[in-house]
C-alpha positions as CSV (number, residue, x, y, z in Angstrom):
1,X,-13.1,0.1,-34.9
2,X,-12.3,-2.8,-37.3
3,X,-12.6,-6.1,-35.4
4,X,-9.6,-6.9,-36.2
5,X,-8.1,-3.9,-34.8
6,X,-10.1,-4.7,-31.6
7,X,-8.1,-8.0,-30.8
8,X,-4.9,-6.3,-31.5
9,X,-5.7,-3.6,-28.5
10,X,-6.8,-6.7,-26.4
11,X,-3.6,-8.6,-27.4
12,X,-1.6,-5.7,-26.5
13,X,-3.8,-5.3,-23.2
14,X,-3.0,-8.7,-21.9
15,X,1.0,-8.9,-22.7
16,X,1.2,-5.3,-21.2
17,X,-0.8,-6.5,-18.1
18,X,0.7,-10.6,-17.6
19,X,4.1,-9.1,-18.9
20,X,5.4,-5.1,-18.7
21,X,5.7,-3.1,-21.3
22,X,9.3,-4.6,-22.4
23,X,7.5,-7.8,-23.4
24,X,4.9,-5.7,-25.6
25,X,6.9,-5.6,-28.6
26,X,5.4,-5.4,-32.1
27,X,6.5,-9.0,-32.8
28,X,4.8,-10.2,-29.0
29,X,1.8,-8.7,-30.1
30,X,1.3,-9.7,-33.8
31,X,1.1,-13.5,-32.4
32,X,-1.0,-13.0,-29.3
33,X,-2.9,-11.5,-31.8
34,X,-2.7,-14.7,-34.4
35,X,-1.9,-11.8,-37.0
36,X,1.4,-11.5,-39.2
37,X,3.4,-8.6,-38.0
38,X,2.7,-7.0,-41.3
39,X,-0.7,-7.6,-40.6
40,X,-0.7,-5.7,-37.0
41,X,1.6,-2.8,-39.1
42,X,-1.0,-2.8,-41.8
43,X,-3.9,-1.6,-38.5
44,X,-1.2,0.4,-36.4
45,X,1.6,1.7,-38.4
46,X,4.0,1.9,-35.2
47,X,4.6,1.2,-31.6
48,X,3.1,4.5,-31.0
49,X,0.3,4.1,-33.2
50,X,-0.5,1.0,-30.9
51,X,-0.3,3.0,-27.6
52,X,-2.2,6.0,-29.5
53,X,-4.9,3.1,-30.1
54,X,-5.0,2.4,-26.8
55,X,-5.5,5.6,-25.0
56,X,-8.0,6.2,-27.9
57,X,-9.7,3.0,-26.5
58,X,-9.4,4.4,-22.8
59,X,-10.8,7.6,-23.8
60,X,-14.0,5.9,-25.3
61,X,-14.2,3.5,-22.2
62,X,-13.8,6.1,-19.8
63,X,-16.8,8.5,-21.3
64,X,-19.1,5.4,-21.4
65,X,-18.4,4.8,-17.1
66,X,-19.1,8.9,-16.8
67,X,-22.1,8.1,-18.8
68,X,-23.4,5.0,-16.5
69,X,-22.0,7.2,-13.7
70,X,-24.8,9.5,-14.0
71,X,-27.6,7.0,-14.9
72,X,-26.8,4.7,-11.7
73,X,-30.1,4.0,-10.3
74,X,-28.0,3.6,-7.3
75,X,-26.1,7.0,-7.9
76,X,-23.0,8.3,-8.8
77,X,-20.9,7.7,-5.3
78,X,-21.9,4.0,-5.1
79,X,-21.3,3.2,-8.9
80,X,-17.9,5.2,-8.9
81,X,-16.9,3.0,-5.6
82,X,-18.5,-0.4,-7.1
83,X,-16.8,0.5,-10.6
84,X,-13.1,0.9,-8.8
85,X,-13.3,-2.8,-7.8
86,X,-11.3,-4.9,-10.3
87,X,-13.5,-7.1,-11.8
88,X,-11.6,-8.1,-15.4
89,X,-14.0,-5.6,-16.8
90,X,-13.2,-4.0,-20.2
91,X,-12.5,-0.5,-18.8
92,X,-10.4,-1.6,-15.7
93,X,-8.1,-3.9,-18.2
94,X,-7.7,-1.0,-20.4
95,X,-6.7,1.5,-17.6
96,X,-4.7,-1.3,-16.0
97,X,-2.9,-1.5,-19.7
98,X,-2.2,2.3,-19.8
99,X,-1.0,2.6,-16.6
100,X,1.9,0.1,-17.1
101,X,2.8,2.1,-20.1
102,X,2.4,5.3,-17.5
103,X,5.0,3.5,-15.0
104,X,7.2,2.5,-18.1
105,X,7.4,6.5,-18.9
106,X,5.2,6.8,-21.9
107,X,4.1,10.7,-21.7
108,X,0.5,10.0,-23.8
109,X,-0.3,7.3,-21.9
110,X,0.6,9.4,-18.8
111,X,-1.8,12.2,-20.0
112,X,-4.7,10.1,-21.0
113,X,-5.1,8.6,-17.7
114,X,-4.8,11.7,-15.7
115,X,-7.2,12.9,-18.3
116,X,-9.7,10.1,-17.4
117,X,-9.1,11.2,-13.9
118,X,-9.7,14.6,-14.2
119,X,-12.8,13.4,-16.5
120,X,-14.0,10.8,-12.9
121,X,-13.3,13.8,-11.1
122,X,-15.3,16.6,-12.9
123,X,-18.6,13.8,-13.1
124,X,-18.4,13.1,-9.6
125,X,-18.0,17.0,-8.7
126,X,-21.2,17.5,-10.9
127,X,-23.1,14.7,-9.3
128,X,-22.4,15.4,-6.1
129,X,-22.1,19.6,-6.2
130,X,-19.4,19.4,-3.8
131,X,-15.7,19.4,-5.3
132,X,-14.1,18.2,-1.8
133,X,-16.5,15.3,-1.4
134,X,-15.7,14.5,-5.1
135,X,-12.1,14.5,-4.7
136,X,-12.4,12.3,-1.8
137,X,-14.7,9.6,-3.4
138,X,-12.2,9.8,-6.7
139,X,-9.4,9.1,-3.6
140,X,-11.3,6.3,-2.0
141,X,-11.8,5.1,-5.4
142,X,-8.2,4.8,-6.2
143,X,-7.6,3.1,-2.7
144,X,-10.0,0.8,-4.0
145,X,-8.7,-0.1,-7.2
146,X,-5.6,-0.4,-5.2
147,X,-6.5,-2.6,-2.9
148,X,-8.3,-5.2,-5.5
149,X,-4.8,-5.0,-7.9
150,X,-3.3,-6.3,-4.4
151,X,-6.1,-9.1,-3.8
152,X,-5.6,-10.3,-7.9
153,X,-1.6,-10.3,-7.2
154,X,-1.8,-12.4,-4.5
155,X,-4.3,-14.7,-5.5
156,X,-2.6,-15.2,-8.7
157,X,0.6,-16.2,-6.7
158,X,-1.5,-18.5,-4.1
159,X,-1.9,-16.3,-1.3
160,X,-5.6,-15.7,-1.2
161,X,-5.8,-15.3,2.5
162,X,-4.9,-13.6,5.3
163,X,-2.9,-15.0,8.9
164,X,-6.8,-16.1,9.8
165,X,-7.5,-18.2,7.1
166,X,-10.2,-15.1,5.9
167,X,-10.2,-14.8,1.9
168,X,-8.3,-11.5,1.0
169,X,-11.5,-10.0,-1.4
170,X,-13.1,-10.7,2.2
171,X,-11.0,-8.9,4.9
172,X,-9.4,-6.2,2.1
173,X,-12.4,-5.4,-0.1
174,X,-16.1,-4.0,1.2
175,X,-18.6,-6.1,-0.5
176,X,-21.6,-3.8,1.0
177,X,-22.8,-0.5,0.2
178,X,-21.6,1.1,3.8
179,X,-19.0,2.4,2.2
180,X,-20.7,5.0,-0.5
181,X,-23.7,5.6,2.8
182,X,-20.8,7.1,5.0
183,X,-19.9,9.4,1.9
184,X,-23.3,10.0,0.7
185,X,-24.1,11.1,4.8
186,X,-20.9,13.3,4.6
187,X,-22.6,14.7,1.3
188,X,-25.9,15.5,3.0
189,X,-24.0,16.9,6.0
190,X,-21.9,19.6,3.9
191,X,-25.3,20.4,2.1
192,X,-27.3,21.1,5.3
C-alpha cells in the first residue's frame, strides 16, 4: 500500500477513535491527512472505499498477531493475553477504529472484526488443542482489552486512580504473567 494511502487509514484511525464515526467525514479526513479531498478521492474513491481500506488493513494486522501468536517464545496463551492490553499499538488502533464503525452500524466493519475473532479463536484453539480453553482465553482477552479501553478513558479525563490513590493500569490491569499460568495449568489439567 502506497504511503500515501497509509496516512489516510491512520488519519481516518485517529478521527474515528478521538471523535466517532460522525466526525470521520471525507472532508475531516483529507486534512488530518494534509491531502486535498480530491487527493484522498483520488486513493479511496468513497466513504466505503475508506472503511473497505480499513478492514483490508485489519485483516493484514490481524494475520500478522496469529502469526506472532504461534512463534511466542512465551506461547500462544500469554502473547494472546499480553497482546489484548492496549498499548497504542498499530493492530489495537486499527481494531479500536473498526469497532467504532461496528457500534456506528457499519455491516463490513461488523464482519471483519468478528472475522478476526473467529481468526484469534481458531489460532488459539490450534495452539492450545482445546476449543473450551480457547474460547475462554479469547474471553479473558476481550475482558482485557476492555478493561485497558477503561484505564485510557479515564486517564485521558484525569482520573488515573482509584479511592486509594493506586494507579488504575495498577489495581485494573495484571502486569505479571499469573494470569496466562492459571490458564496454561487449566490447559494441562484438561489434557491429563
Amino acid at each position: 500500500m502506497s504511503e500515501t494511502r497509509e496516512r489516510i487509514l491512520d488519519a481516518y484511525e485517529r478521527i474515528l477513535i478521538a471523535q466517532g464515526e460522525r466526525a470521520a467525514t471525507l472532508e475531516a479526513v483529507a486534512e488530518a491527512a494534509d491531502l486535498s479531498k480530491g487527493g484522498l478521492l483520488y486513493h479511496f474513491g468513497s466513504k466505503a472505499a475508506l472503511v473497505e481500506g480499513l478492514m483490508g488493513r485489519l485483516r493484514t494486522l490481524a494475520a500478522r498477531d496469529v502469526e506472532r501468536m504461534g512463534h511466542d517464545a512465551r506461547g500462544a496463551i500469554d502473547y494472546f493475553l499480553r497482546s489484548s492490553i492496549i498499548t497504542a499499538q498499530a493492530t489495537e488502533q486499527t481494531f479500536l477504529a473498526a469497532q467504532t464503525l461496528v457500534l456506528a452500524g457499519d455491516g463490513a466493519a461488523a464482519e471483519a472484526v468478528l472475522s478476526t475473532e473467529r481468526e484469534w479463536l481458531r489460532a488459539l484453539e490450534e495452539r492450545t488443542g482445546d476449543p473450551v480453553l480457547a474460547k475462554i482465553v479469547l474471553l479473558v482477552g476481550d475482558g482485557l482489552y476492555f478493561g485497558s479501553s477503561l484505564v485510557l478513558a479515564a486517564e485521558a479525563a484525569g482520573a488515573g486512580t482509584d479511592e486509594d490513590g493506586v494507579p488504575a493500569r495498577t489495581s485494573i490491569l495484571p502486569d505479571d504473567t499469573r494470569l496466562a499460568e492459571i490458564l496454561e495449568t487449566l490447559l494441562s489439567a484438561r489434557k491429563a
